[in-house]
C-alpha positions in Angstrom: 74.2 29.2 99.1 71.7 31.5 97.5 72.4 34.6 95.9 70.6 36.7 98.7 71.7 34.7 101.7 75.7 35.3 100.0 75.2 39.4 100.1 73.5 39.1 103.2 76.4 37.5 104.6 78.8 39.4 103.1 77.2 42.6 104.5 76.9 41.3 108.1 80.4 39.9 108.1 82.2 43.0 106.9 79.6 45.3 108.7 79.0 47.2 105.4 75.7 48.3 106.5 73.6 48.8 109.5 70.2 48.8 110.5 68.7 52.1 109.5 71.0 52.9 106.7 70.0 55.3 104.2 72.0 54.0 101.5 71.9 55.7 97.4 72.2 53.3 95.0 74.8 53.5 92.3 72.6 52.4 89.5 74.2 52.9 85.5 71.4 50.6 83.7 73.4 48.1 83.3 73.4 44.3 84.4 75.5 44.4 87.2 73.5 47.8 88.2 69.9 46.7 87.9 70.8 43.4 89.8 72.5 45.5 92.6 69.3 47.4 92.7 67.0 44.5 92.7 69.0 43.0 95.2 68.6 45.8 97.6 64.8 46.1 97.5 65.1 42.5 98.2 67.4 43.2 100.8 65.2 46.5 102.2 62.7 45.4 104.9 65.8 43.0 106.3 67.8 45.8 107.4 65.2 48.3 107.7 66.9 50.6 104.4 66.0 53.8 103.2 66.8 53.3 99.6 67.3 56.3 96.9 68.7 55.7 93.2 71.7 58.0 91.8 72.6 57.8 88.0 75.8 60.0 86.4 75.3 61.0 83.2 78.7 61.1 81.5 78.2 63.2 78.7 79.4 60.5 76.2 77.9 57.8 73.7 75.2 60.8 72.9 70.9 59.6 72.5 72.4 55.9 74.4 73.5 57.9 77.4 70.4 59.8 77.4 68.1 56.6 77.4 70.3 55.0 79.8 69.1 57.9 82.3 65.5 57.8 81.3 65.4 53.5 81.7 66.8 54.1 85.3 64.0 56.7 86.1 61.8 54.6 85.0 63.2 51.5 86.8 63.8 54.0 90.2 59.7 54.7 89.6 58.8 51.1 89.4 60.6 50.0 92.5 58.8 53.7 94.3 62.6 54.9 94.9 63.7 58.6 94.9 65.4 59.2 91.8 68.6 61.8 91.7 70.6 62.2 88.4 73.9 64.3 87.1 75.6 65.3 84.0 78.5 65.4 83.5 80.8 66.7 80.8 84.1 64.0 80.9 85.1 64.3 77.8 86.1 67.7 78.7 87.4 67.3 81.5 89.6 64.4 80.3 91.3 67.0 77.8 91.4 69.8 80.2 93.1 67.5 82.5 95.2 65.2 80.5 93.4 62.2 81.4 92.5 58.8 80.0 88.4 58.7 79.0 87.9 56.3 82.5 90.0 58.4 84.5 88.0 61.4 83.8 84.5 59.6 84.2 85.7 57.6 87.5 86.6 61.0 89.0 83.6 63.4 88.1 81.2 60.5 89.2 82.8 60.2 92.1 82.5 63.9 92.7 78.7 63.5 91.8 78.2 61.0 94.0 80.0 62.9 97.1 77.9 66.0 96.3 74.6 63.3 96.4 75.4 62.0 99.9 76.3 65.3 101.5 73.2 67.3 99.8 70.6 64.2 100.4 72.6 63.1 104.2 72.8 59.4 103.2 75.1 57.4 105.0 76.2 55.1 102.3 76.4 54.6 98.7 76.8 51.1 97.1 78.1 50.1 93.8 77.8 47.0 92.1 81.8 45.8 91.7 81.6 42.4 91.3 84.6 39.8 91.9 85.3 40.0 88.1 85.8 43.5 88.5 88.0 42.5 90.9 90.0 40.5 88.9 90.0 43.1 86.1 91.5 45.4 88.6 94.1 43.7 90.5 95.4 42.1 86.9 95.3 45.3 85.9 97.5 46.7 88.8 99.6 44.1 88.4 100.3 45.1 84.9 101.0 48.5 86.0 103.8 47.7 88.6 101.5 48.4 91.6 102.8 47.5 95.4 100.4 45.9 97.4 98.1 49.1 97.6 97.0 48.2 94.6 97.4 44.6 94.6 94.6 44.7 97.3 92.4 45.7 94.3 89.1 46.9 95.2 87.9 47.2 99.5 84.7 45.9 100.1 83.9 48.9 102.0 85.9 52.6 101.9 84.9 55.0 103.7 81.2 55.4 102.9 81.4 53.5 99.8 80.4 49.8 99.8 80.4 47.2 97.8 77.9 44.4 98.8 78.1 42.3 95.2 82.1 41.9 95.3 81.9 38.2 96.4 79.8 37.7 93.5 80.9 36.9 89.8 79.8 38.3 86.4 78.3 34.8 85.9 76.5 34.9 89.2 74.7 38.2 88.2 73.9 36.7 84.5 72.1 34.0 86.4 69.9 35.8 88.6 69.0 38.5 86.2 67.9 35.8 83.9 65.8 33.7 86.6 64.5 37.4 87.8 63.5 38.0 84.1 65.3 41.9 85.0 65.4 44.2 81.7 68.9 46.4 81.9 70.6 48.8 79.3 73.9 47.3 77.2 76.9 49.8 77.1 78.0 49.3 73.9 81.4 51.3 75.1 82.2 48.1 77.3 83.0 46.1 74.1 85.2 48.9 72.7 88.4 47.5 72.8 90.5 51.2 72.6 89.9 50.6 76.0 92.4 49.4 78.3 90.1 47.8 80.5 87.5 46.3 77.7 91.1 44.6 76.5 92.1 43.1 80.0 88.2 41.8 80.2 87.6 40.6 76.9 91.3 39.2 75.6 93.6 38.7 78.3 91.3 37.4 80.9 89.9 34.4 78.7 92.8 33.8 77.6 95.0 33.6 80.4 91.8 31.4 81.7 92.3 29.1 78.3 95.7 28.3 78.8 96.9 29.2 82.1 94.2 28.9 85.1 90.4 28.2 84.2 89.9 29.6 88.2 91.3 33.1 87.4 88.6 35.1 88.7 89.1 32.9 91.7 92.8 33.5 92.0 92.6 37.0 91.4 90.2 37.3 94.2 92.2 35.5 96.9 95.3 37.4 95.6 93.5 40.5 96.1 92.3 39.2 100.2 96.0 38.1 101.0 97.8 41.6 99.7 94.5 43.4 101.5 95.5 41.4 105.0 99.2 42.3 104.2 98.4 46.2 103.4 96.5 46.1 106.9 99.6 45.1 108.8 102.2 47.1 106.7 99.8 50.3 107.7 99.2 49.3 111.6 103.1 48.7 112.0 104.0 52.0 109.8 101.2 54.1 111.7 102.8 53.2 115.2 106.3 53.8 114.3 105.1 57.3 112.5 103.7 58.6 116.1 106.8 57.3 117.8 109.5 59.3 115.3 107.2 62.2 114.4 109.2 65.1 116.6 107.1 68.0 114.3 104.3 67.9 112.8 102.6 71.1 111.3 100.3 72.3 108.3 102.7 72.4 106.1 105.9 70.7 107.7 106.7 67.2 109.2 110.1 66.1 110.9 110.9 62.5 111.6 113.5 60.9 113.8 115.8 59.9 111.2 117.9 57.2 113.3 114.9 55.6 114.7 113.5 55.5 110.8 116.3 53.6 109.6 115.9 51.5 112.5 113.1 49.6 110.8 112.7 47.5 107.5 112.7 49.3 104.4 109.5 48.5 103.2 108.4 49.8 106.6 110.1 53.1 105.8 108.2 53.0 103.1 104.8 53.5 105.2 106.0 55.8 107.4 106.9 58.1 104.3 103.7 57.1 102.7 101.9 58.3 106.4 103.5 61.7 106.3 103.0 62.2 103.2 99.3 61.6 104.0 99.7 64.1 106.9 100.3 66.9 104.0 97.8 65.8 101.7 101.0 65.0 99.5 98.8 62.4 96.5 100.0 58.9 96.9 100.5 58.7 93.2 103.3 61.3 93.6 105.3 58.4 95.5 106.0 55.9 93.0 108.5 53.4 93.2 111.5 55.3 92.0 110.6 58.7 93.6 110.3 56.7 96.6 113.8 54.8 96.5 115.8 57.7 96.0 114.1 59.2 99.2 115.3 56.4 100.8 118.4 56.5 99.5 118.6 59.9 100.7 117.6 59.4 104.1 120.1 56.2 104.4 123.3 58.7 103.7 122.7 61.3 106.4 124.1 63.8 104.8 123.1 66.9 106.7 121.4 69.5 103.6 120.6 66.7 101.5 117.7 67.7 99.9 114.9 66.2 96.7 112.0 67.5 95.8 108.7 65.0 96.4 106.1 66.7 94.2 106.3 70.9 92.6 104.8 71.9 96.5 107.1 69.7 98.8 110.9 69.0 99.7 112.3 66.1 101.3 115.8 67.1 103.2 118.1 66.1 105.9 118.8 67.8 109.0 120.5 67.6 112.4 117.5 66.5 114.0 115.6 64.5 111.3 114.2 63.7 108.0 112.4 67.0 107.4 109.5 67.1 104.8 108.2 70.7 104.2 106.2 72.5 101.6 108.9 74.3 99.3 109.0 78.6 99.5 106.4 79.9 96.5 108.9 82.7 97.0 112.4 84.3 98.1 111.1 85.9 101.5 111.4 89.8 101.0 112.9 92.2 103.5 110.5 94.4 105.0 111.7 97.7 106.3 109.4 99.2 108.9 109.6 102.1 111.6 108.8 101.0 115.6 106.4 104.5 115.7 104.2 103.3 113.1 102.8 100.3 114.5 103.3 97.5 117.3 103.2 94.1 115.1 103.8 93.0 111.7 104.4 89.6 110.2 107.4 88.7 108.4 107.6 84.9 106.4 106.2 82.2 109.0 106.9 84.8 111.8 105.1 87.4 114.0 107.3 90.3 115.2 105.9 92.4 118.4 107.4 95.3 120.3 106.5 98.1 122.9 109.0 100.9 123.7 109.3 102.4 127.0 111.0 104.6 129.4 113.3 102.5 131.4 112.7 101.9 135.3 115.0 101.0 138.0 115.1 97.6 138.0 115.1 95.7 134.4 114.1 92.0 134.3 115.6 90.6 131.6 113.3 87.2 130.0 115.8 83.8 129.6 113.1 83.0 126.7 115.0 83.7 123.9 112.2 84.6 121.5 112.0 87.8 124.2 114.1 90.3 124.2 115.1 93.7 125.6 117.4 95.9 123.8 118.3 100.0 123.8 116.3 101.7 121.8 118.0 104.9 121.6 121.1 102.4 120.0 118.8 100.7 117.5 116.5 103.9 116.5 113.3 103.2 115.3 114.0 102.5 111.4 114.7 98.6 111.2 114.5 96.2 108.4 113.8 92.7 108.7 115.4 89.9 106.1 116.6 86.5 106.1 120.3 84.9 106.0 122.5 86.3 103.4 126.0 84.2 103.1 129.0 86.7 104.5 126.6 88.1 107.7 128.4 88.8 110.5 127.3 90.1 114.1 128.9 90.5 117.6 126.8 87.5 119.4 126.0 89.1 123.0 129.1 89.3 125.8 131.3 89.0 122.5 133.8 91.7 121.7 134.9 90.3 118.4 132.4 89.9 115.4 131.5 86.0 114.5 129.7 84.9 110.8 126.2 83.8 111.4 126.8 80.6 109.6 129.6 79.6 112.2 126.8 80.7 115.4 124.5 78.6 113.4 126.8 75.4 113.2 127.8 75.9 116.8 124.9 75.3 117.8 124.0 72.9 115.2 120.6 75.0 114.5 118.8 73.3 111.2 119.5 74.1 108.1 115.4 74.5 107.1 115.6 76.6 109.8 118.9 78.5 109.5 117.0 79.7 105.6 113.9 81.4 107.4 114.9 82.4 110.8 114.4 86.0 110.6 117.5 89.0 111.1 116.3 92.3 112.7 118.6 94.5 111.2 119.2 98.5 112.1 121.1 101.3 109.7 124.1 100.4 112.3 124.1 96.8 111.8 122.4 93.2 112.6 120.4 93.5 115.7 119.2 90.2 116.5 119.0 86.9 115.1 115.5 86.5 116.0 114.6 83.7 119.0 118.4 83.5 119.5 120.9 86.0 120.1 121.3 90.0 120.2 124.0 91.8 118.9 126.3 93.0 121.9 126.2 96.7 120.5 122.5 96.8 121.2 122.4 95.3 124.8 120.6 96.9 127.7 123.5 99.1 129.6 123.4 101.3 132.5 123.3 104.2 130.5 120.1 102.9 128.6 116.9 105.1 129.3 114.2 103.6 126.7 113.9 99.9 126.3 112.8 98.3 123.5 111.1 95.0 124.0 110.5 92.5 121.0 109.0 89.7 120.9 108.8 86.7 117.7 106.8 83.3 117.7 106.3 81.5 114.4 102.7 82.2 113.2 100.0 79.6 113.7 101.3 76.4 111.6 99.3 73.9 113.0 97.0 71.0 112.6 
């Protein structure tokens, strides 16, 4: 099959493009790049393209770098293609970062290229990853203990970014450069072997194709399609089961139905921690193997307060009603002392506090929402303090004569413990008021004797998606 007819294919079969498309062209000056763009002019009037070139500048390899930009002007100019260009400064960023040199010049082209396609409104941006890459990549992975994730090795399309050449080996591109008679730029870095990747590409590759499997690339490649079918089930099964178990799901919380959870494989838990992670914008790379067994590990005991920490921003713990994963407290919640005449509203941790005080009538409806309540004002005054759980607390729960700890109401009613360390405690010079959204203090009750009413009224302050 011809060169042409093999992208074409590849593009109609995976849907990488329609007609229409304005597409920026990921274009470094080098072989693979200048085929990639040859390709698509070729390609242009087929699917009715709008074609524009896009060339990062990494700040590295000095005068080279700076002719590799002016040779793709030039080459953008000769096909009459818009022309957009970045620098860069990846060396710097690599040390302000602590990253390896590729890291830091994968990540601030890719930032480039986002701010290209969002400034200029194209609807796709192609590189030209070839199926050698490919292989570089998922051997790579494999070296690096990756799961399937990253055994699936490069997608053929993400997102906006596509990949039309990835069927297509170094070889392939050699050749049709060569019958093209194309001129393109040589990186010397690529043959600098300090480089993890130049080692894979230009030791371990021919020799493992020397002495183990002259069809590597091939192998590599069909390794790559079977763990990409295999991450597309593991993440259909995992997505279904998340909706099913999720119970909560806010900004910066997630519960899950911890019996239902263990009801599954493991390496299906897996994905459904992987999904809620996802949820809170928790990095994938925080979840690596041994973080993630001891989470399951974790989960699998039960034990109610069982907590880990996933990352410096979230906790994993274990509740009565789930597997709770929440962004950790920046800080011990103050108390906040406050007088009733001063204002109507404040807001206290993850909580809004309201109240109005008035003269009482002749009937008094009292609201079975516990978040609403009614109490005596001229028993609670006006000066009141608001603070969370303190070990030792004590209050006389409402219709109670004798006083009962706090942490005894909360296990009687089996409230959670992530919730038992925020709930907030309205609290008067005479004593706890009311354990906000679920029980007054009998001392402060509405009586026949009451004349001003004091009604408050708490809801958690917006937390959702």
């Amino acid at each position: 099959m011809a060169l042409l007819e093999k992208v074409t294919r590849l593009i109609r079969d995976n849907q990488l493009i329609t007609d229409r498309d304005k597409v920026l062209l990921a274009v470094s000056g080098g072989l693979d790049s200048v085929a990639l763009l040859r390709i698509f002019s070729q390609l242009k009037g087929r699917f009715n393209l709008e074609l524009a070139v896009v060339h990062i500048h990494h700040g590295i390899r000095g005068s080279a770098a700076d002719e590799d930009l002016d040779f793709v002007k030039c080459l953008s100019h000769d096909y009459n293609l818009l022309f957009y260009a970045k620098k860069v400064n990846s060396k710097a960023f690599a040390k302000s970062q602590k990253l390896s040199p590729e890291e830091s010049a994968r990540i601030l082209r890719y930032q480039a290229f986002e701010e290209f396609l969002q400034k200029l409104k194209f609807s796709k941006l192609a590189t030209a990853h070839t199926a050698s890459d490919q292989a570089e990549t998922v051997l790579d992975h494999f070296l690096r203990g990756s799961g399937s994730l990253g055994l699936r090795g490069m997608q053929k399309k993400r997102g906006i970014y596509i990949r039309p050449l990835l069927e297509l080996t170094r070889e392939d591109l050699e050749q049709y450069v060569k019958e093209n008679k194309l001129i393109f730029r040589h990186d010397s870095s690529n043959e600098d072997l300090k480089f993890r990747r130049n080692r894979i590409r230009h030791e371990l590759i021919p020799y493992l194709k020397e002495h183990f499997n002259p069809n590597l690339v091939e192998t590599l490649n069909r390794t790559a399609c079977i763990f990409s079918e295999t991450e597309s089930v593991l993440e259909a099964v995992s997505e279904k089961a998340y909706r099913s178990l999720v119970s909560l799901q806010k900004k910066n919380e997630i519960i899950v139905e911890i019996d239902g959870f263990l009801g599954y494989f493991r390496v299906v838990q897996k994905y459904i921690l992987f999904r809620a992670c996802q949820a809170l914008e928790i990095n994938r790379n925080d979840l690596n193997f041994d973080k993630v067994d001891k989470l399951l590990s974790i989960i699998a005991q039960k034990k109610v307060g069982k907590r880990i920490d996933i990352n410096q921003d979230f906790q994993l713990s274990i509740d009565h009603d789930g597997i709770i994963i929440k962004r950790k407290a920046s800080e011990q919640i103050p108390q906040m002392k406050f007088d009733l005449l001063d204002s109507n509203a404040l807001k206290f941790g993850g909580y809004e506090l309201k109240w109005s005080i008035t003269k009482r009538e002749e009937a008094v409806e009292f609201n079975k929402n516990r978040q609403i309540e009614l109490l005596d004002f001229d028993k609670t005054g006006s000066n009141l303090r608001l603070r969370t759980f303190h070990p030792g607390d004590r209050f006389i729960p409402l219709n109670f004569k004798g006083q009962k700890k706090i942490a005894d109401y909360f296990s009687d009613r089996k409230i959670p413990h992530h919730l038992r360390e925020v709930t907030p405690i309205l609290e008067s010079p005479a004593g706890i008021v009311w354990l906000c959204g679920h029980c007054i203090d009998n001392r402060f009750k509405v009586r026949e004797e009451t004349n001003r009413l004091l009604k408050l009224e708490i809801k958690e302050s917006s937390n959702e998606f």
